[in-house]
C-alpha positions as MATLAB code, in Angstrom:
seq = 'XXXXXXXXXXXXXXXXXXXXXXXXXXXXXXXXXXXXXXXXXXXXXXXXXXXXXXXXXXXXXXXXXXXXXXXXXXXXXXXXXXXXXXXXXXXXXXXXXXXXXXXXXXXXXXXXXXXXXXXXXXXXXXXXXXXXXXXXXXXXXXXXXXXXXXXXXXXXXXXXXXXXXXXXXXXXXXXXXXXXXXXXXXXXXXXXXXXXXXXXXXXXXXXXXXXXXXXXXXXXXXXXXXXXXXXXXXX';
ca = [
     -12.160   -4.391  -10.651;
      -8.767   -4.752   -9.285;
      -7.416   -2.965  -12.028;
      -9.389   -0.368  -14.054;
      -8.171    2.070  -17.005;
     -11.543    3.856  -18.246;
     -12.161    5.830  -21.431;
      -8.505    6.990  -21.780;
      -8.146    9.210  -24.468;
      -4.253   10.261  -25.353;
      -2.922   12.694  -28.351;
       0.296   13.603  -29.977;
      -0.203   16.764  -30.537;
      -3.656   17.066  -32.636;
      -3.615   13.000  -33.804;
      -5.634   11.235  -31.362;
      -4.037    7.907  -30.650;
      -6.576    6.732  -27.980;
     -10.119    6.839  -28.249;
     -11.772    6.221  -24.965;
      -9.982    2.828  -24.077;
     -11.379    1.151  -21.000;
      -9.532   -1.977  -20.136;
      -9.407   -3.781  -16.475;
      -7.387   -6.682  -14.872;
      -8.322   -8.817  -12.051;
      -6.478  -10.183   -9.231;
      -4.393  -13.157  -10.776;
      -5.428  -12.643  -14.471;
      -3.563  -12.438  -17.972;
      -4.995   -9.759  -20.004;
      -4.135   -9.483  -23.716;
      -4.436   -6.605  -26.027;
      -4.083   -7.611  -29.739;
      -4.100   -5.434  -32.820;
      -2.241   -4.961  -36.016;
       1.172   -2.630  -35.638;
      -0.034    0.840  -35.263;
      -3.460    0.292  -33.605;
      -2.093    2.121  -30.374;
      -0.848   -0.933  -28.059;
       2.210    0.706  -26.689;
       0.870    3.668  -25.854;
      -1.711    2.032  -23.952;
       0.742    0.523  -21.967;
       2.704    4.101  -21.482;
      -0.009    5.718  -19.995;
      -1.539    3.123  -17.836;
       2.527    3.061  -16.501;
       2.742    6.717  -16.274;
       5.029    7.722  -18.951;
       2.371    8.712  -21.169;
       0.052   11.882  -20.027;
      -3.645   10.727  -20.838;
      -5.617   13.211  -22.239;
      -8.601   12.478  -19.962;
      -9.803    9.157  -18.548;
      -9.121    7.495  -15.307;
      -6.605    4.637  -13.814;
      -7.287    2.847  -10.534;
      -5.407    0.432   -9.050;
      -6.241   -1.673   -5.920;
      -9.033    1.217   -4.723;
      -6.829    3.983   -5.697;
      -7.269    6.320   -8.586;
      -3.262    6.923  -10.189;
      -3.497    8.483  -13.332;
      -1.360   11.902  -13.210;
       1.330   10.293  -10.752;
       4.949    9.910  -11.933;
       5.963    6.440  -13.135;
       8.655    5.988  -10.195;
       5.249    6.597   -8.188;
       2.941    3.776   -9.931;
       6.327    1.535   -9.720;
       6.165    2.194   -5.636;
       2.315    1.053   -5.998;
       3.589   -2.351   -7.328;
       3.295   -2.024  -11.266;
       6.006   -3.310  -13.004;
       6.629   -2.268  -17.311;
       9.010   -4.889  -19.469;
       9.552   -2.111  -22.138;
       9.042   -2.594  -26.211;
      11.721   -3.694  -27.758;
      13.731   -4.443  -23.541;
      15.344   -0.953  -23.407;
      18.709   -2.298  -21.156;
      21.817   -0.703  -20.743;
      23.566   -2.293  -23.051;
      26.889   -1.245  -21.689;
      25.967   -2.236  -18.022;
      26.593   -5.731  -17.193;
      23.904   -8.790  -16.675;
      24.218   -7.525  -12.643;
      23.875   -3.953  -13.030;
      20.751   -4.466  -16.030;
      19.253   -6.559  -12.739;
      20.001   -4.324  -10.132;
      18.361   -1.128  -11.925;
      14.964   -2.919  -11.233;
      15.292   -2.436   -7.485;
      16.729    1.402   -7.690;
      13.495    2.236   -5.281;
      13.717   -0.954   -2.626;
      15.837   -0.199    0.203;
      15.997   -3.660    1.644;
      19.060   -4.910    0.887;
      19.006   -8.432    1.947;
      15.820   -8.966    0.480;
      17.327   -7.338   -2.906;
      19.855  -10.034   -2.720;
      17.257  -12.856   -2.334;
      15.166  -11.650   -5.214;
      18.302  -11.635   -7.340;
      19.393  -15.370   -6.525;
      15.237  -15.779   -7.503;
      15.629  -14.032  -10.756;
      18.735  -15.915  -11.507;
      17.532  -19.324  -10.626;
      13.859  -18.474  -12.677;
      16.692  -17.659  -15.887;
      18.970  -19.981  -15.335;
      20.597  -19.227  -18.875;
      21.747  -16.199  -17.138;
      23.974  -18.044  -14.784;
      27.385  -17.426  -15.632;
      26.735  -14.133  -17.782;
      26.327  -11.859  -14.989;
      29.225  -10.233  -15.448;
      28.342   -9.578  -19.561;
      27.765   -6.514  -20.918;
      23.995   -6.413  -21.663;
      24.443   -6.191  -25.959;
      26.775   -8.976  -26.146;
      23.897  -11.190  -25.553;
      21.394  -12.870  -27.747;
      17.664  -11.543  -28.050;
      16.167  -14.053  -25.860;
      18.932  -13.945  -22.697;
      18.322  -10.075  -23.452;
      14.732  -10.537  -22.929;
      14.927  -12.898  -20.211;
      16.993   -9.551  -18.404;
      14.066   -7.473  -19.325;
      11.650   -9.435  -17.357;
      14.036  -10.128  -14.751;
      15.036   -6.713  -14.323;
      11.138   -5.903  -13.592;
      10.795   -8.179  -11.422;
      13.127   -7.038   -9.170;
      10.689   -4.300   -8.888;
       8.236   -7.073   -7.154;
       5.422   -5.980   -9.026;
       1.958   -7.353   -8.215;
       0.719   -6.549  -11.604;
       2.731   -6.313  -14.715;
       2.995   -4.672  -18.098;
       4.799   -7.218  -20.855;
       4.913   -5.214  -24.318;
       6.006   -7.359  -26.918;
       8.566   -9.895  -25.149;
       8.474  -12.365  -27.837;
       9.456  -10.049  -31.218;
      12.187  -10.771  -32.789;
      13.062  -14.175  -31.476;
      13.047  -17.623  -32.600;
       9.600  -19.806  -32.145;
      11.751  -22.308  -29.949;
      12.801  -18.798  -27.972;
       9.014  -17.300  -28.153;
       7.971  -20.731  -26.351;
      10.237  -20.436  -23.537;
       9.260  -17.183  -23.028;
       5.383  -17.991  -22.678;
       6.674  -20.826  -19.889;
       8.273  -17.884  -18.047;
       5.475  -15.722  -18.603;
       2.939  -18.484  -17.456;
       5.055  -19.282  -14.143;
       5.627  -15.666  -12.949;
       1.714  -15.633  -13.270;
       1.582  -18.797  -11.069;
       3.706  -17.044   -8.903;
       0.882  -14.630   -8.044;
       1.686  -11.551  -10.671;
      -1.131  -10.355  -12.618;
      -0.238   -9.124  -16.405;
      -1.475   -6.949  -19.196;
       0.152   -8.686  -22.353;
       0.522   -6.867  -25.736;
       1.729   -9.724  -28.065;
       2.185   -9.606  -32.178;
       1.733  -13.439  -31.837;
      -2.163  -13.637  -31.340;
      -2.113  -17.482  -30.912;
       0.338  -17.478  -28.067;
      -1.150  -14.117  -26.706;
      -4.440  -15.705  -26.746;
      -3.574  -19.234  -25.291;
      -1.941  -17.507  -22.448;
      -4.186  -15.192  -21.554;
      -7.915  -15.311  -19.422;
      -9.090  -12.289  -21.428;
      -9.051  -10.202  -24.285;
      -9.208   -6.510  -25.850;
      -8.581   -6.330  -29.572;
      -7.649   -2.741  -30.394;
      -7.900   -1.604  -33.677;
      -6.963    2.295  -34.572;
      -7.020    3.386  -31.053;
     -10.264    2.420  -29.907;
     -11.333   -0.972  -28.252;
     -13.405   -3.222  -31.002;
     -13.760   -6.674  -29.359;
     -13.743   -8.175  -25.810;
     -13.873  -11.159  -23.720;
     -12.674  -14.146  -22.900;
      -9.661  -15.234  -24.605;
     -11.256  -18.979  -25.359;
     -13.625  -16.924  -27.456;
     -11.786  -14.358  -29.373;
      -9.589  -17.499  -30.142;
     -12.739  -18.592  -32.096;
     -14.018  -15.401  -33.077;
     -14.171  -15.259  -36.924;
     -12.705  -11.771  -37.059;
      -9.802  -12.217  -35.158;
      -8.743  -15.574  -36.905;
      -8.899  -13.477  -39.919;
      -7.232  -10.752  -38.999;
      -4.515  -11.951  -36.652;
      -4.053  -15.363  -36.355;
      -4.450  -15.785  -40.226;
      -6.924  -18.467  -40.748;
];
């Protein structure tokens, strides 16, 4: 598989949070993980990007195993991370947010380009580039998030949460955006609170529940599964 995470375990301290999670993405996919608050998404997503030591398991990327490397490493590799909850600076302008993403490219003109790209994919943002990051609403904030990892120019890319806390008009702009930068050739690994956008968007599914994978397969299904419209979709 083009992407592969298998059997990752992870701890804080003596409370196991991951319980041999094996999840994989291939080449121009949407992956989902859904699961109630607590079940462990995040940290899924922190140790397949690196800021999260696994306990054991194993992460391979295009042919290449990358567990234990540094997260400025598995950025270099082309994995991009929109961060729970967007992490900006909120004291660093629209611009500066943007220009973070790129801290590793040294190709300036190219930088430039991918800017003009980012602006033109948000063009909300057009005019606000000089705003400090806070004095924006939750979805222009969000639509930095993204933006600023693409400047990255991921090939594959982690999205946790991007739609919490904003409105449903806001949520369904955001899985437009999220559908076109997968158009654009970007794989993703989506963890979504909103199962029924999560699932509509997605090709495939992991439901995680306390740490440890409990359902699988294509999204389609788990749409339909009677457990999961139960449990998260509230039917």
């Amino acid at each position: 598989m083009w992407f592969q995470a298998s059997r990752i375990r992870v701890h804080y301290g003596t409370a196991e949070a991951l319980k041999d999670v094996s999840v994989g993405v291939e080449k121009g996919e949407i992956v989902t993980i859904i699961g109630a608050n607590g079940a462990g998404k995040t940290t899924v997503l922190r140790t397949l990007s690196g800021l999260k030591r696994a306990t054991s398991g194993e992460v391979w990327f295009q042919g290449e195993r990358i567990d234990g490397r540094s997260p400025q490493d598995i950025i270099k590799n082309g994995i991009g991370h929109v961060l729970e909850d967007r992490r900006l600076f909120p004291y660093m302008t629209v611009h500066e947010n943007l220009q973070v993403g790129a801290y590793l490219r040294r190709d300036k003109a190219q930088i430039d380009s991918d800017l003009k790209n980012v602006l033109d994919r948000f063009p909300v943002l057009k005019g606000s580039e000089g705003k400090k990051a806070n004095t924006l609403s939750g979805g222009m904030q969000q639509m930095v998030a993204i933006g600023r990892a693409l400047m990255a120019r991921p090939k594959l890319l982690f999205m946790d949460e991007p739609t919490i806390g904003l409105s449903p008009i806001v949520t369904q702009e955001i899985g437009k955006i999220i559908s076109e930068i997968n158009r654009d050739g970007v794989s993703i690994i989506l963890i979504e609170q909103n199962a029924v956008l999560a699932l509509g968007l997605a090709n495939r599914g992991y439901v995680l529940e306390v740490g440890r994978i409990v359902l699988e397969g294509p999204a389609g299904d788990l749409k339909e599964d009677d457990r999961v419209r139960t449990a998260y979709i509230g039917i």
